[in-house]
LOROZA-689763 format. One line per 5 residues: number of its first residue (from 0); for each residue y, x, z of N, C-alpha, C. Coordinates in nm, 3 decimals, padded with zeros to 5 digits. Example, Ala and Ser with C-alpha at 12.3 -4.5 7.8 and 13.67 -1.06 7.14 Angstrom:
<rs>
0 = -00.569 01.319 00.780 -00.450 01.230 00.780 -00.330 01.320 00.780 ~ -00.225 01.285 00.708 -00.106 01.367 00.714 00.003 01.290 00.787
</rs>
This chain:
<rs>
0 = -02.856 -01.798 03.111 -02.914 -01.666 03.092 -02.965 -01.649 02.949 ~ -02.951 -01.502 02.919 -03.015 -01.513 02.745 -03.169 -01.517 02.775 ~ -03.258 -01.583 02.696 -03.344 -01.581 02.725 -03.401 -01.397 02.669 ~ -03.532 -01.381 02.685 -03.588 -01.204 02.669 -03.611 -01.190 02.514 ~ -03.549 -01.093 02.491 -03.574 -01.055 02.336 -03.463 -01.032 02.250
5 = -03.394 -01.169 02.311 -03.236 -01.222 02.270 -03.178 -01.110 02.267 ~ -03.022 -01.134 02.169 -02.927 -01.063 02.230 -02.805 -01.184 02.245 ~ -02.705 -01.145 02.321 -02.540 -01.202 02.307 -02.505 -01.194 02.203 ~ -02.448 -01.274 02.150 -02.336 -01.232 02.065 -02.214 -01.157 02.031 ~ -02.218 -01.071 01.962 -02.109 -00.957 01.987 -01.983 -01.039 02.007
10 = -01.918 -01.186 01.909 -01.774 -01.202 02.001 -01.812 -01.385 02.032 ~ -01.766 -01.394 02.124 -01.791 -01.534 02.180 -01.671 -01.616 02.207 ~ -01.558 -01.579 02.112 -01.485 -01.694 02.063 -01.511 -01.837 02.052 ~ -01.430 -01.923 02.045 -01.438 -02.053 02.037 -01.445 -02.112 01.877 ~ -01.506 -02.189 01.791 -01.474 -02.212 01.704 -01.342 -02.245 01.592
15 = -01.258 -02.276 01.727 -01.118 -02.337 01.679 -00.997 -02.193 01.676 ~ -01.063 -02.062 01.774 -00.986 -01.978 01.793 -00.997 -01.914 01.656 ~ -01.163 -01.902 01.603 -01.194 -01.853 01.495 -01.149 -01.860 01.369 ~ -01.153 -02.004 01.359 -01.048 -02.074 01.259 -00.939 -02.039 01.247 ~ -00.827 -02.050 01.413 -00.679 -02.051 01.372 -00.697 -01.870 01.352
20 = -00.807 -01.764 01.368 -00.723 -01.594 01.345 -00.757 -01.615 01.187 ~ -00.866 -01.709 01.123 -00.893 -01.670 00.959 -00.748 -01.718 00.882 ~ -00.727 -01.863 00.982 -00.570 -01.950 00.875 -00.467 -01.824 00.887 ~ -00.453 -01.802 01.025 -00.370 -01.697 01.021 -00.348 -01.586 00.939 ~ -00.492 -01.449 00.922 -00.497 -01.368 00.815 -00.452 -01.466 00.694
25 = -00.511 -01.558 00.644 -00.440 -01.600 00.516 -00.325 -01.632 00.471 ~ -00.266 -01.689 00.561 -00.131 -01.724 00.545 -00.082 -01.566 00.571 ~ -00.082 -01.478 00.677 -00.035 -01.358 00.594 -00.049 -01.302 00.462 ~ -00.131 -01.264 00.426 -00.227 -01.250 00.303 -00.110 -01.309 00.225 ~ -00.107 -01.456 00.215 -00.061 -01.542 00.103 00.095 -01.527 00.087
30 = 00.137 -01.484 00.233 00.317 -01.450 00.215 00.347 -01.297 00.130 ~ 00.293 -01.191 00.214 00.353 -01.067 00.154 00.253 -01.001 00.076 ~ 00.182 -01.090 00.006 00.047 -01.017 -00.120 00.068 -01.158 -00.195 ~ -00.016 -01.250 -00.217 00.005 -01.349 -00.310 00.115 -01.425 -00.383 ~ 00.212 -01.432 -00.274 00.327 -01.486 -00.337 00.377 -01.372 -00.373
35 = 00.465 -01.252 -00.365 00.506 -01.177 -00.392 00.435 -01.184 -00.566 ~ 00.304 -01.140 -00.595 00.241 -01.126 -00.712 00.280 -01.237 -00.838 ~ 00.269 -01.346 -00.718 00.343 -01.493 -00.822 00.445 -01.480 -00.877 ~ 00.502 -01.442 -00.829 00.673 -01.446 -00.791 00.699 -01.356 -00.990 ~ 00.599 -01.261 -00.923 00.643 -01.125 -01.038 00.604 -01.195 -01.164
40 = 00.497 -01.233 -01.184 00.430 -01.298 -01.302 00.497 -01.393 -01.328 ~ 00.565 -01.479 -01.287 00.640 -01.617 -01.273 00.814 -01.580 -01.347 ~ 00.860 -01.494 -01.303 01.009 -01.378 -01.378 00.950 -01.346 -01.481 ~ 00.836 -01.260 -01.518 00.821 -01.197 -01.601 00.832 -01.303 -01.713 ~ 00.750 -01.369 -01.748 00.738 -01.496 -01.828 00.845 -01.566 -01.809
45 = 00.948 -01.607 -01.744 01.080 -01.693 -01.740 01.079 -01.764 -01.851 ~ 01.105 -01.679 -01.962 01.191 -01.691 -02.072 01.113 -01.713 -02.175 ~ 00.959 -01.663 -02.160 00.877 -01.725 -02.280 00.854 -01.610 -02.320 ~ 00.714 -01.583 -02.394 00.621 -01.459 -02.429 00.689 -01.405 -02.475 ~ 00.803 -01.424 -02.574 00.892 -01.368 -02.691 00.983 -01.231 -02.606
50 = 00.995 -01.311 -02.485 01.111 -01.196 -02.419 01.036 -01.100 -02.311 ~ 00.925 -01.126 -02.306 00.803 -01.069 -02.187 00.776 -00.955 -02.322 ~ 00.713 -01.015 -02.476 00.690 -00.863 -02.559 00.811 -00.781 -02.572 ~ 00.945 -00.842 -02.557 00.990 -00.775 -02.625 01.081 -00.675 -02.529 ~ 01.062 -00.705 -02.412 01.077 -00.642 -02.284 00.959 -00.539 -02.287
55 = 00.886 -00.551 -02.326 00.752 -00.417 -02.294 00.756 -00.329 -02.405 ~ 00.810 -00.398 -02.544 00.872 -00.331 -02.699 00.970 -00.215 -02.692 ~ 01.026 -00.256 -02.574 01.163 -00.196 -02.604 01.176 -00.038 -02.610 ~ 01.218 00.076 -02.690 01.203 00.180 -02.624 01.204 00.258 -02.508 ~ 01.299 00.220 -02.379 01.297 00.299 -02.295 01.178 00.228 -02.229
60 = 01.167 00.155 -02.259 01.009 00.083 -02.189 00.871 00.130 -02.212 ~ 00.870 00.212 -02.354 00.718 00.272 -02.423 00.767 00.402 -02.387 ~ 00.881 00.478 -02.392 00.882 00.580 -02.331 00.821 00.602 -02.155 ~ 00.893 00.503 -02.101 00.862 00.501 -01.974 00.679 00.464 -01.941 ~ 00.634 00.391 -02.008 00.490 00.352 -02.038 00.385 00.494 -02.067
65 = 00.477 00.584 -02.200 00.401 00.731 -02.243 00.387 00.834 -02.121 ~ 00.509 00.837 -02.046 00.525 00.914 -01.976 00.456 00.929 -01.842 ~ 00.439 00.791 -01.827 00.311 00.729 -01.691 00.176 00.788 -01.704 ~ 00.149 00.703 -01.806 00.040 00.773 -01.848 -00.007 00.922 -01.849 ~ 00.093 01.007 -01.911 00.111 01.147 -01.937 00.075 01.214 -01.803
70 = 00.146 01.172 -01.732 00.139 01.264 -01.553 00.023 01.231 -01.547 ~ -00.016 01.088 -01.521 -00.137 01.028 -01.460 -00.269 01.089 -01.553 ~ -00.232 01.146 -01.650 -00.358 01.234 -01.702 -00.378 01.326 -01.684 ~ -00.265 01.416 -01.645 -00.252 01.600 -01.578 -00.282 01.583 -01.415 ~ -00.232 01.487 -01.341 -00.242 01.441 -01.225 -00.383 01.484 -01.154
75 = -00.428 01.328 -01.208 -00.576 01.336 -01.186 -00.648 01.360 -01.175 ~ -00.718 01.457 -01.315 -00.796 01.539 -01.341 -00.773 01.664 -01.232 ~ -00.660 01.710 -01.248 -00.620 01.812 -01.125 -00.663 01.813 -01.007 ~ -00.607 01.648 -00.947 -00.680 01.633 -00.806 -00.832 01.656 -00.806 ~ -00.851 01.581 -00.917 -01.022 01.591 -00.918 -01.127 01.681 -00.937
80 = -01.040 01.784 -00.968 -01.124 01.936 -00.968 -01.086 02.026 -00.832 ~ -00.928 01.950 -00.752 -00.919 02.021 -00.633 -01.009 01.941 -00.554 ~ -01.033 01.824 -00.529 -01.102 01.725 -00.458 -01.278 01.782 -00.445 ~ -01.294 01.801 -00.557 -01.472 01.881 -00.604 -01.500 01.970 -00.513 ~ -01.361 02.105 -00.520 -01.398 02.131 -00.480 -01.360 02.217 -00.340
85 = -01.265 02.155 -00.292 -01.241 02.108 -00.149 -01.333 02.068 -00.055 ~ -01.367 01.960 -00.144 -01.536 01.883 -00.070 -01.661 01.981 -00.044 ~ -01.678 02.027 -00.149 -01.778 02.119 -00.150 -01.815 02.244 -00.040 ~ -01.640 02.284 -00.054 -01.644 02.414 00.001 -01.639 02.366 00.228 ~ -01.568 02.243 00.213 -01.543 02.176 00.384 -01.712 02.130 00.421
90 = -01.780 02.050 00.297 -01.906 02.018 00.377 -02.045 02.119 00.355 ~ -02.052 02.186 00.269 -02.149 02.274 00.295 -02.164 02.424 00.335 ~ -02.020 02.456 00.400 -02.011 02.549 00.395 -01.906 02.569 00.568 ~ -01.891 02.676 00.655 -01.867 02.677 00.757 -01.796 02.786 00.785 ~ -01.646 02.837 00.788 -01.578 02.926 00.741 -01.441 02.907 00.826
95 = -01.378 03.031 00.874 -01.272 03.052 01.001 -01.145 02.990 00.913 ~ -01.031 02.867 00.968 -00.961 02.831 00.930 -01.002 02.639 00.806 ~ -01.135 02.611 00.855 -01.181 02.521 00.792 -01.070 02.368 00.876 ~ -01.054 02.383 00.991 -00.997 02.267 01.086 -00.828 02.249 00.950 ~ -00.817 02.371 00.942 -00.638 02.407 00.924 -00.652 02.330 00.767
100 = -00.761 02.365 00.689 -00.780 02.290 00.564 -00.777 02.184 00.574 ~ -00.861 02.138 00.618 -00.890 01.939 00.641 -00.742 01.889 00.662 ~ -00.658 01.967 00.776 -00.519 01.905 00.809 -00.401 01.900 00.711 ~ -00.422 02.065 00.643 -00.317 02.077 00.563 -00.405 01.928 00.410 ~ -00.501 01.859 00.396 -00.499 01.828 00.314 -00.452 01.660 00.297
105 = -00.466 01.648 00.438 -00.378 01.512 00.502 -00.241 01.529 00.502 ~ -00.187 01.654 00.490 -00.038 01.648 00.485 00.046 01.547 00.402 ~ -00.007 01.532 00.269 00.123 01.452 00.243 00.102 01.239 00.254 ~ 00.008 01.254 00.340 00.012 01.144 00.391 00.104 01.118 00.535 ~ 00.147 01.224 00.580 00.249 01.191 00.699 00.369 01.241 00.665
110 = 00.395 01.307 00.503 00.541 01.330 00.459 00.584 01.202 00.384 ~ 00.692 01.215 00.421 00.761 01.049 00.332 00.769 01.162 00.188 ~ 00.731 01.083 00.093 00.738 01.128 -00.093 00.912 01.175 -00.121 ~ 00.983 01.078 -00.048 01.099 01.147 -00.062 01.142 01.297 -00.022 ~ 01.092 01.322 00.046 01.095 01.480 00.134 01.016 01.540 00.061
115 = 00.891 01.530 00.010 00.848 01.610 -00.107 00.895 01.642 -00.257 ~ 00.992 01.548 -00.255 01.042 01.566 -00.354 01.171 01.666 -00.350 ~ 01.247 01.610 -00.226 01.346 01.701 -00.242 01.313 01.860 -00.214 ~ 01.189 01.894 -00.133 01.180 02.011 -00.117 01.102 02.081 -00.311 ~ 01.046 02.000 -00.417 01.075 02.085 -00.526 01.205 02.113 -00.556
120 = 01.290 02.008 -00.511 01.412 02.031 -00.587 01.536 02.177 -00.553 ~ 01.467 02.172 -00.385 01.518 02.304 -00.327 01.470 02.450 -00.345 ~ 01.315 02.388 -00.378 01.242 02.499 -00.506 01.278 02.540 -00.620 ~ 01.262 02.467 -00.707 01.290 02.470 -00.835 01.469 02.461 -00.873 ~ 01.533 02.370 -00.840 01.640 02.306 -00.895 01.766 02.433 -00.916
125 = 01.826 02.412 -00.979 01.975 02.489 -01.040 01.984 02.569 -00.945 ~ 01.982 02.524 -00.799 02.063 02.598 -00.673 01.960 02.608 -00.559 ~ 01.803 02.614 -00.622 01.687 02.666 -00.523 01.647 02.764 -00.534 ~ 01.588 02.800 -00.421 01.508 02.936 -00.394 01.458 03.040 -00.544 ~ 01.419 02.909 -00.626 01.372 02.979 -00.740 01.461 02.950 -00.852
130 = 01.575 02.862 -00.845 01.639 02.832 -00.971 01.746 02.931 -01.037 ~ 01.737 03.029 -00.984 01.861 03.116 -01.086 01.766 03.192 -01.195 ~ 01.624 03.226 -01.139 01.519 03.280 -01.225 01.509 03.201 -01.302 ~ 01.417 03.045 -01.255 01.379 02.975 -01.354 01.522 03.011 -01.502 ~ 01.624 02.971 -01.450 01.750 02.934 -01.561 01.734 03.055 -01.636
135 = 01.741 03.185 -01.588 01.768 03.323 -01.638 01.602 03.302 -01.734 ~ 01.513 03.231 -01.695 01.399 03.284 -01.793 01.398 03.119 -01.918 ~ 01.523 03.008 -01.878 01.533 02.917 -01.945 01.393 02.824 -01.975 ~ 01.307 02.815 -01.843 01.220 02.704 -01.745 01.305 02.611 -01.678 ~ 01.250 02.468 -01.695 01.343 02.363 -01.634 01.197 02.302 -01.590
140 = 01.200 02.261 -01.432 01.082 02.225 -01.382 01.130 02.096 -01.339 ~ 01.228 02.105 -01.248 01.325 01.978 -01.179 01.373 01.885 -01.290 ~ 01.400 01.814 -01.298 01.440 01.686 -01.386 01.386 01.671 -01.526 ~ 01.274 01.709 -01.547 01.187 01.721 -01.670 01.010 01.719 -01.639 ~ 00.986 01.711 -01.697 00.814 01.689 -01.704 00.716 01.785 -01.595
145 = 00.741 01.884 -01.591 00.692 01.967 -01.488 00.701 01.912 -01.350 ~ 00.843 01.911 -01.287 00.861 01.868 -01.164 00.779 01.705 -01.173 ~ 00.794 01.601 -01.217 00.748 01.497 -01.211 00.592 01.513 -01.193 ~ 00.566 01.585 -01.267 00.384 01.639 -01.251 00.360 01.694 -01.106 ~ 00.429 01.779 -01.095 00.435 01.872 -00.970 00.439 01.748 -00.856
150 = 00.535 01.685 -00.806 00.542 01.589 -00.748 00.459 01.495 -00.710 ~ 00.362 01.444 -00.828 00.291 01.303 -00.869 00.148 01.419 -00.792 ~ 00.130 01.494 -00.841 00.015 01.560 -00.780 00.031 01.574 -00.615 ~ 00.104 01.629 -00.579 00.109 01.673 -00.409 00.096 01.527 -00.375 ~ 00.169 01.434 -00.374 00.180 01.265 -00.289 00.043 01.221 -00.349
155 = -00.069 01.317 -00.416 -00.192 01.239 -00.495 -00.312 01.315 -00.426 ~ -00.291 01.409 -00.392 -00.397 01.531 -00.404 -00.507 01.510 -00.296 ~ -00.444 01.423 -00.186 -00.580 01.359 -00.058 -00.678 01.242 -00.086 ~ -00.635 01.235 -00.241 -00.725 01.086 -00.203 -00.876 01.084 -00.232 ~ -00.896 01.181 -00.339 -01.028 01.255 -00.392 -01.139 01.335 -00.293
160 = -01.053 01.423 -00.210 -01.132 01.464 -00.147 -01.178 01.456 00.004 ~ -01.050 01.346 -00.001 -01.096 01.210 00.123 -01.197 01.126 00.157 ~ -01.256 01.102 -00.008 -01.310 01.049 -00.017 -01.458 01.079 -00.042 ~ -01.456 01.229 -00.081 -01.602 01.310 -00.056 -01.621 01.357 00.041 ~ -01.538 01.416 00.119 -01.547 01.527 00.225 -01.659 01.398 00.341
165 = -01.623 01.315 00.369 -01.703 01.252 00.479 -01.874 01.231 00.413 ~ -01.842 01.175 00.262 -01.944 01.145 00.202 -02.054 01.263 00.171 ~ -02.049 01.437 00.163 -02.093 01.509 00.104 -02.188 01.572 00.295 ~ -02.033 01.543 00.399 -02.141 01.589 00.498 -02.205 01.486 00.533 ~ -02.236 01.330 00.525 -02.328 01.268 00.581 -02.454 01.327 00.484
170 = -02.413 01.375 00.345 -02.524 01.370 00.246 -02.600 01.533 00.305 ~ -02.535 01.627 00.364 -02.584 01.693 00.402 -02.615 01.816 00.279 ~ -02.722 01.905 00.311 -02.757 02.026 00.202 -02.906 02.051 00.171 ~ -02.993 01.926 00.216 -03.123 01.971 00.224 -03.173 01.929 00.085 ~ -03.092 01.811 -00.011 -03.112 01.819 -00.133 -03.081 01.963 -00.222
175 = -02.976 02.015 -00.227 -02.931 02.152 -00.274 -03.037 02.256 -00.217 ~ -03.108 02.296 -00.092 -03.125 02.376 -00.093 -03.288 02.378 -00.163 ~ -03.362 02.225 -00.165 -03.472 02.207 -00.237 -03.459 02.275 -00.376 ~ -03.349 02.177 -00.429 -03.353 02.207 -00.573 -03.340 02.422 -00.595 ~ -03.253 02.476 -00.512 -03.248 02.602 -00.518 -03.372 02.664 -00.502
180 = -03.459 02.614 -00.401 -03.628 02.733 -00.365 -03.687 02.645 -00.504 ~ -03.682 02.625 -00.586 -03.757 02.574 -00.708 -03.679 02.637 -00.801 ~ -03.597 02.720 -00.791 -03.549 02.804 -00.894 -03.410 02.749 -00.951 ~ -03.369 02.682 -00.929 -03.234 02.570 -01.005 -03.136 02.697 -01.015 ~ -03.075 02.701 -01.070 -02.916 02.776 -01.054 -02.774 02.681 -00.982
185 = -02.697 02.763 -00.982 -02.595 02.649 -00.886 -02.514 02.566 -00.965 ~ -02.506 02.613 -01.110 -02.453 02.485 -01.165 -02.583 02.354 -01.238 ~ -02.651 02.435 -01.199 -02.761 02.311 -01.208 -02.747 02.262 -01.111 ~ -02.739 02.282 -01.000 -02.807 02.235 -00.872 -02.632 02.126 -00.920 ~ -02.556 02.175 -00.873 -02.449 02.076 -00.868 -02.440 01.941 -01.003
190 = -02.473 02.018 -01.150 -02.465 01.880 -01.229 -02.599 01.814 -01.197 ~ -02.717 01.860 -01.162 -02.810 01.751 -01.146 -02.887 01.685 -01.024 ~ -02.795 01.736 -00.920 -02.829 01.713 -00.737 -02.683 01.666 -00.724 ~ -02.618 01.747 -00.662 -02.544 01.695 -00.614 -02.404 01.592 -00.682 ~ -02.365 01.619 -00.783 -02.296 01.538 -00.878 -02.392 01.428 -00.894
195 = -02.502 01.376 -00.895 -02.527 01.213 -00.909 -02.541 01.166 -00.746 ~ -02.519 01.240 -00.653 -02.493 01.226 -00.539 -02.396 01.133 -00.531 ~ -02.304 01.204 -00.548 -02.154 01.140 -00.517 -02.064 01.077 -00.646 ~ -02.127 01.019 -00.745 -02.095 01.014 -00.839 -01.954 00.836 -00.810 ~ -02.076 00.770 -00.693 -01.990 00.635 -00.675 -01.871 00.652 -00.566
200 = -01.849 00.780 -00.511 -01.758 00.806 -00.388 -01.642 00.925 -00.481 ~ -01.662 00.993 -00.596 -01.592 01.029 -00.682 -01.504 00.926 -00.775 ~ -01.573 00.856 -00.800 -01.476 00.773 -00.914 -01.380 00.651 -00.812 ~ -01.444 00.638 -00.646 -01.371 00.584 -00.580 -01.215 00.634 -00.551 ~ -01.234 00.770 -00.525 -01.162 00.859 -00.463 -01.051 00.882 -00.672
205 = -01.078 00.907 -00.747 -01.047 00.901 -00.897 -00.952 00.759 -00.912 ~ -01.036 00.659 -00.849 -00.960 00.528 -00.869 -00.825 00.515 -00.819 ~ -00.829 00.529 -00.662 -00.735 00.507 -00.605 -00.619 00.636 -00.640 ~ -00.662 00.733 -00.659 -00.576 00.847 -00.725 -00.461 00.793 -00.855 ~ -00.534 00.784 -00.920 -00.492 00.723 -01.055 -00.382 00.632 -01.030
210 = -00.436 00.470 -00.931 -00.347 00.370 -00.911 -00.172 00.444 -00.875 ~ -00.239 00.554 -00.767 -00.122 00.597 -00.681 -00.057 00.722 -00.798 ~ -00.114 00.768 -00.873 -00.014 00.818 -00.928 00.089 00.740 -01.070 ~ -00.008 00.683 -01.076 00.108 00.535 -01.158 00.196 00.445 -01.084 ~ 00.181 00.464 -00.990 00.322 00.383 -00.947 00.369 00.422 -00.813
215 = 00.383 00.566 -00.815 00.472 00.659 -00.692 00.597 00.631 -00.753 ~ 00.655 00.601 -00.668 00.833 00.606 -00.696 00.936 00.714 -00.588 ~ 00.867 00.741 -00.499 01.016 00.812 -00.407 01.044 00.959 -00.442 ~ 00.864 01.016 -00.420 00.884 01.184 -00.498 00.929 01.150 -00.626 ~ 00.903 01.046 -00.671 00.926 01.116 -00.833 01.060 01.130 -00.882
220 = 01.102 00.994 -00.827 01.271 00.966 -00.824 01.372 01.074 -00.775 ~ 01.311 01.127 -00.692 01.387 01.270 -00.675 01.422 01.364 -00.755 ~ 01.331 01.417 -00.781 01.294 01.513 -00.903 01.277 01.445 -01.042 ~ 01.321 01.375 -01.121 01.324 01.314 -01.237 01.437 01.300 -01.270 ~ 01.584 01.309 -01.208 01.697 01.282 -01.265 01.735 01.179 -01.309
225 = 01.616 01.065 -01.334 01.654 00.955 -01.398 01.716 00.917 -01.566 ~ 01.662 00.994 -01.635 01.722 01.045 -01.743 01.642 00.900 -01.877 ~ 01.702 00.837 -01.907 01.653 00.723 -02.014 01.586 00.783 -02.106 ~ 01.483 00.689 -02.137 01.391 00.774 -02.234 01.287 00.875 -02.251 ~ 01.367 00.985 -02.102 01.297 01.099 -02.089 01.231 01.105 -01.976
230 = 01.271 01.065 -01.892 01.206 01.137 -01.765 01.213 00.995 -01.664 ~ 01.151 00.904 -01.682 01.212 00.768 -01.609 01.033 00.727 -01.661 ~ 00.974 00.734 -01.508 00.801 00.655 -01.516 00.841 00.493 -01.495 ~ 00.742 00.454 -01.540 00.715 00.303 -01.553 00.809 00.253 -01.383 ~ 00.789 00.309 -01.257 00.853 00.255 -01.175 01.001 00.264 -01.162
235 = 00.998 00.400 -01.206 01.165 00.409 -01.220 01.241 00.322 -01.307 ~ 01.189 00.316 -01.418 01.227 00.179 -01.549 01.263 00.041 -01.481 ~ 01.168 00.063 -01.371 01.181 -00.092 -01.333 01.300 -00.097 -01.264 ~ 01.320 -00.021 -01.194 01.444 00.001 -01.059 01.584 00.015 -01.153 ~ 01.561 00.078 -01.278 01.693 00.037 -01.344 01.741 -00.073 -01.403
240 = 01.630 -00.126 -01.483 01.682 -00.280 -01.512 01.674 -00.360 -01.433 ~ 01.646 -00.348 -01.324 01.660 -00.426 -01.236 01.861 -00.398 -01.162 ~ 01.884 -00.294 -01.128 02.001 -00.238 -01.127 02.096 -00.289 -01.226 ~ 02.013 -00.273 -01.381 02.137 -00.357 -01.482 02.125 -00.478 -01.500 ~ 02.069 -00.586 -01.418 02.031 -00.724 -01.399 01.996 -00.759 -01.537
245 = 01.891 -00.701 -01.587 01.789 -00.717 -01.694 01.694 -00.753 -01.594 ~ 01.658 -00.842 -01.561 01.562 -00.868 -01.461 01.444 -00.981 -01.566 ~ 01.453 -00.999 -01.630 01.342 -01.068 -01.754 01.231 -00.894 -01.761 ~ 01.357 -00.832 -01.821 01.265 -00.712 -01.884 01.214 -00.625 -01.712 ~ 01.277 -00.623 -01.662 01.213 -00.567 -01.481 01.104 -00.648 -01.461
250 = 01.100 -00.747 -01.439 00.984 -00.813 -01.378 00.868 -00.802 -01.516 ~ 00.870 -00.763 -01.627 00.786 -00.791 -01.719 00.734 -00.647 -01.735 ~ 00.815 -00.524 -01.686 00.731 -00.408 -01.669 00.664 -00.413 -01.525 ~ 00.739 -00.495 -01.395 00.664 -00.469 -01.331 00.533 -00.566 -01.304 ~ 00.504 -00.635 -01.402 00.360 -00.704 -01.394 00.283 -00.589 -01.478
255 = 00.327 -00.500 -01.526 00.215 -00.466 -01.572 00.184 -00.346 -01.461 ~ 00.266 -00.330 -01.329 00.206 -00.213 -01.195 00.121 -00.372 -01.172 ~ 00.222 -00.456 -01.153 00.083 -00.575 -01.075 -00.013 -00.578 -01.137 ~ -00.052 -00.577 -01.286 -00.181 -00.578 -01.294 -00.288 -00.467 -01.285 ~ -00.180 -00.357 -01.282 -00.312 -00.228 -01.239 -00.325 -00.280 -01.106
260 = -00.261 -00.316 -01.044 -00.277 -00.282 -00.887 -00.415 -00.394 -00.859 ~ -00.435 -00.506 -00.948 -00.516 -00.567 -00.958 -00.613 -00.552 -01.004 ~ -00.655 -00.495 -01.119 -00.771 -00.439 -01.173 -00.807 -00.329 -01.062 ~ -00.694 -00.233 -00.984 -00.749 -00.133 -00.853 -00.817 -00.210 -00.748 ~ -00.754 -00.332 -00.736 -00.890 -00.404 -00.620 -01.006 -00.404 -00.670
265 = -00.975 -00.516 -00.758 -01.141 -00.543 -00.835 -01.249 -00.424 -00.818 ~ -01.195 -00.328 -00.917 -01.275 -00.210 -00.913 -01.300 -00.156 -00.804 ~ -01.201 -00.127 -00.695 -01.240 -00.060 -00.569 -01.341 -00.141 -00.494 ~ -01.334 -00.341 -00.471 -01.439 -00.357 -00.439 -01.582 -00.391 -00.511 ~ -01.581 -00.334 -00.663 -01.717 -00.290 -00.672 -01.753 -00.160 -00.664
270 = -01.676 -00.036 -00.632 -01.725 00.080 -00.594 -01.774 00.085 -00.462 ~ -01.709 -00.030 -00.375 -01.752 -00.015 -00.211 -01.857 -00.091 -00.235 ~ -01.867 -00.162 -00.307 -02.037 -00.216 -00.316 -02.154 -00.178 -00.332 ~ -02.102 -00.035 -00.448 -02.197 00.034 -00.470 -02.222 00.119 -00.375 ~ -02.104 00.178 -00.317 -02.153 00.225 -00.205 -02.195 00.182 -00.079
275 = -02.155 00.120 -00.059 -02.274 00.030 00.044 -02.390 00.032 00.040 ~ -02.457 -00.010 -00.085 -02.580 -00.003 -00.166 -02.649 00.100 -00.175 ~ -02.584 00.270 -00.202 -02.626 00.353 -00.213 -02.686 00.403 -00.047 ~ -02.571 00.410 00.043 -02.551 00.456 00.120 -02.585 00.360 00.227 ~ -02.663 00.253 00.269 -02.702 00.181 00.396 -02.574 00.136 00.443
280 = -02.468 00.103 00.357 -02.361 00.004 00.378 -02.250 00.044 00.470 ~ -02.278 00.184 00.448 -02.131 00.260 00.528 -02.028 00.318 00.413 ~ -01.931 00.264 00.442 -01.794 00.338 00.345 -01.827 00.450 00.378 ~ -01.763 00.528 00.263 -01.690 00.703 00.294 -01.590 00.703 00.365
</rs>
């Protein structure tokens, strides 16, 4: 019997069962995450630093490098001003068609990226809905910089305000409406209430955005044409030399997705730390 006061223990496993589910998680862990990572770092280097720089030197490689970057700076910021204020408008506010928002903003988490892509292309492209205009006004959205943006944003646009929307209604409105009966204005109230609010559940939601729009490959591949030099992001680069069994220079661009994807842990688990910290140790 427990004695009074006590409680049970929530799981009453055996020590040895405990053991073999942790060996277990690890040895998963260690097959399709650790080795895989080895593997990449281990190609990349083959041949010796000389052919790892000069694989990342190469032009279609700094093109493909500029161009990553490029989206991932229009991207972002984008999500992150739809994310603001998405959040804003779902948790403090109570309005007919709010259910239909929240859903439509999960959408492109249950579309495969490939299907988003092809539907710009049925948009935009030579022989879409909108392409005899675009051509007649000599706009090219599909296989050029636009569509790739266009793309990189929709497969991006949930992760920001995924990541406030839970966080803004646990936080509630009774800070905002203080600061308002004291006279605040609303962009006060927001840069100096509620923006240091959510400041560690923003750059969470920013983080993982970012990761994912640097290394989407299916929308983008659609709509990019694949064009050397021009229109070919850091993942697509990889998928071609890998295709032209340049696989020194493939594996040496793709350590550098492995190492964002690594610096994205790190960082993500000190943002969940902080939030933990902030917040009595509940994720967003």
């Amino acid at each position: 019997m427990t004695k009074p006061g006590t409680h049970p223990a929530a799981t009453t496993e055996a020590p040895a069962v405990r053991l073999a589910l942790t060996g277990l998680a690890l040895c998963y862990l260690g097959l399709f995450l650790a080795l895989p990572l080895a593997v990449v770092f281990r190609e990349a280097l083959g041949q010796g630093t000389a052919a790892f720089v000069a694989a990342l030197a190469a032009p279609d490689a700094l093109a493909a490098m500029r161009l990553t970057l490029l989206v991932a700076a229009i991207a972002v910021p984008a999500n992150l001003l739809f994310g603001l204020a998405a959040s804003w408008l779902i948790a403090k506010f109570a309005f007919p068609g709010k259910r239909l928002l929240v859903t439509l903003i999960d959408l492109p988490f249950s579309v495969s990226p490939v299907i988003s892509g092809l539907v710009y292309v049925l948009l935009f492209g030579a022989q879409g809905v909108l392409g005899p205009w675009l051509i007649a006004h000599d706009v090219q959205i599909v296989f050029a910089l636009p569509g790739i943006v266009l793309a990189t944003i929709f497969v991006t646009f949930p992760f920001v305000a995924r990541e406030l929307v839970p966080l803004m209604e646990r936080q509630g409105t009774g800070d905002e409406e203080a600061a308002l009966s004291l006279g605040a204005g609303g962009w006060q109230v927001f840069r100096r209430v509620t923006l240091p609010n959510i400041r560690w559940g923003l750059l969470y939601g920013v983080l993982l955005c970012n990761a994912r729009a640097m290394g989407e490959f299916g929308a983008v591949s659609v709509v990019s044409g694949h064009i050397r030099g021009l229109t070919n992001t850091m993942p697509l680069h990889v998928e071609i030399l890998y295709n032209d069994y340049n696989f020194v220079a493939a594996f040496a661009v793709a350590s550098l997705l492995a190492g964002l994807a690594l610096v994205t842990l790190v960082l993500k688990a000190v943002l969940e730390w902080r939030l933990g910290g902030d917040h009595g140790g509940t994720e967003p």
